[in-house]
C-alpha positions as CSV (number, residue, x, y, z in Angstrom):
1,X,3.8,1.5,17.3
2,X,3.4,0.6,13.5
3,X,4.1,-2.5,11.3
4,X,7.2,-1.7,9.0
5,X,6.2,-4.3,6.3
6,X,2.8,-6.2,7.0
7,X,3.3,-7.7,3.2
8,X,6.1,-9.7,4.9
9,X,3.7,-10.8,7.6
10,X,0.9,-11.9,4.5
11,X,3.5,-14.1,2.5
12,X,4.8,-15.7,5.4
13,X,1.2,-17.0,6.4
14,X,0.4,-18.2,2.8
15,X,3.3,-20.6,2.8
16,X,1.4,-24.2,3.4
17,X,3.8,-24.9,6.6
18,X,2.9,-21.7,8.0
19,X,-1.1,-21.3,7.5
20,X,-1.9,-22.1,10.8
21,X,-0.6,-19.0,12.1
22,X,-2.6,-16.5,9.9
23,X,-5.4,-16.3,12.5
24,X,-3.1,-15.3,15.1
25,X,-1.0,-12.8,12.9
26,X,-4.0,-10.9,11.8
27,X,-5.1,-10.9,15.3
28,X,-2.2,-8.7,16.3
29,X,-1.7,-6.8,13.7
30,X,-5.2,-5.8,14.5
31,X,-4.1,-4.9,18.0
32,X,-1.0,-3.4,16.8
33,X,-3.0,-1.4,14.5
34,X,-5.1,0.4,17.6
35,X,-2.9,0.6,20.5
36,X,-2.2,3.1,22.4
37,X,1.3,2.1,23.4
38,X,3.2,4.9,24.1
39,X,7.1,3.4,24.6
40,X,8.4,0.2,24.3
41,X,8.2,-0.9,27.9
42,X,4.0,-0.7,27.4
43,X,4.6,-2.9,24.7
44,X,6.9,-5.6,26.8
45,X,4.6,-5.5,29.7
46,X,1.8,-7.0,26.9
47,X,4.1,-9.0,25.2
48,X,7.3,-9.9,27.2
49,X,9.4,-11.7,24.9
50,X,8.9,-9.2,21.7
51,X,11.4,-8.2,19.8
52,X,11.4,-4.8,18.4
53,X,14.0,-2.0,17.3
54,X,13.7,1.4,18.7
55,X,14.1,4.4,15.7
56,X,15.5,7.6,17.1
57,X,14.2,10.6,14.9
């Protein structure tokens, strides 16, 4: 799995309504960052309501 556009993820958490979150965003990018997911079900299973978009190559 990989982040498409962590910049996004950054501004949104330096917004004052949204500061709170940063913690929690960094968190899981860090998990994001080294997991070993190998399909989108894996990822479900961890995170049940995610919402993701599958690239065919």
């Amino acid at each position: 799995m990989r982040i498409i556009k962590e910049s996004t993820l950054t501004e949104y958490c330096k917004q004052s309504k949204f500061q709170q979150a940063e913690a929690s965003l960094k968190a899981w990018v860090y998990e994001v960052r080294f997991s070993t997911w190998n399909n989108a079900n894996e990822l479900k299973a961890k995170y049940g309501n995610a919402v993701f978009s599958v690239q065919k190559e």
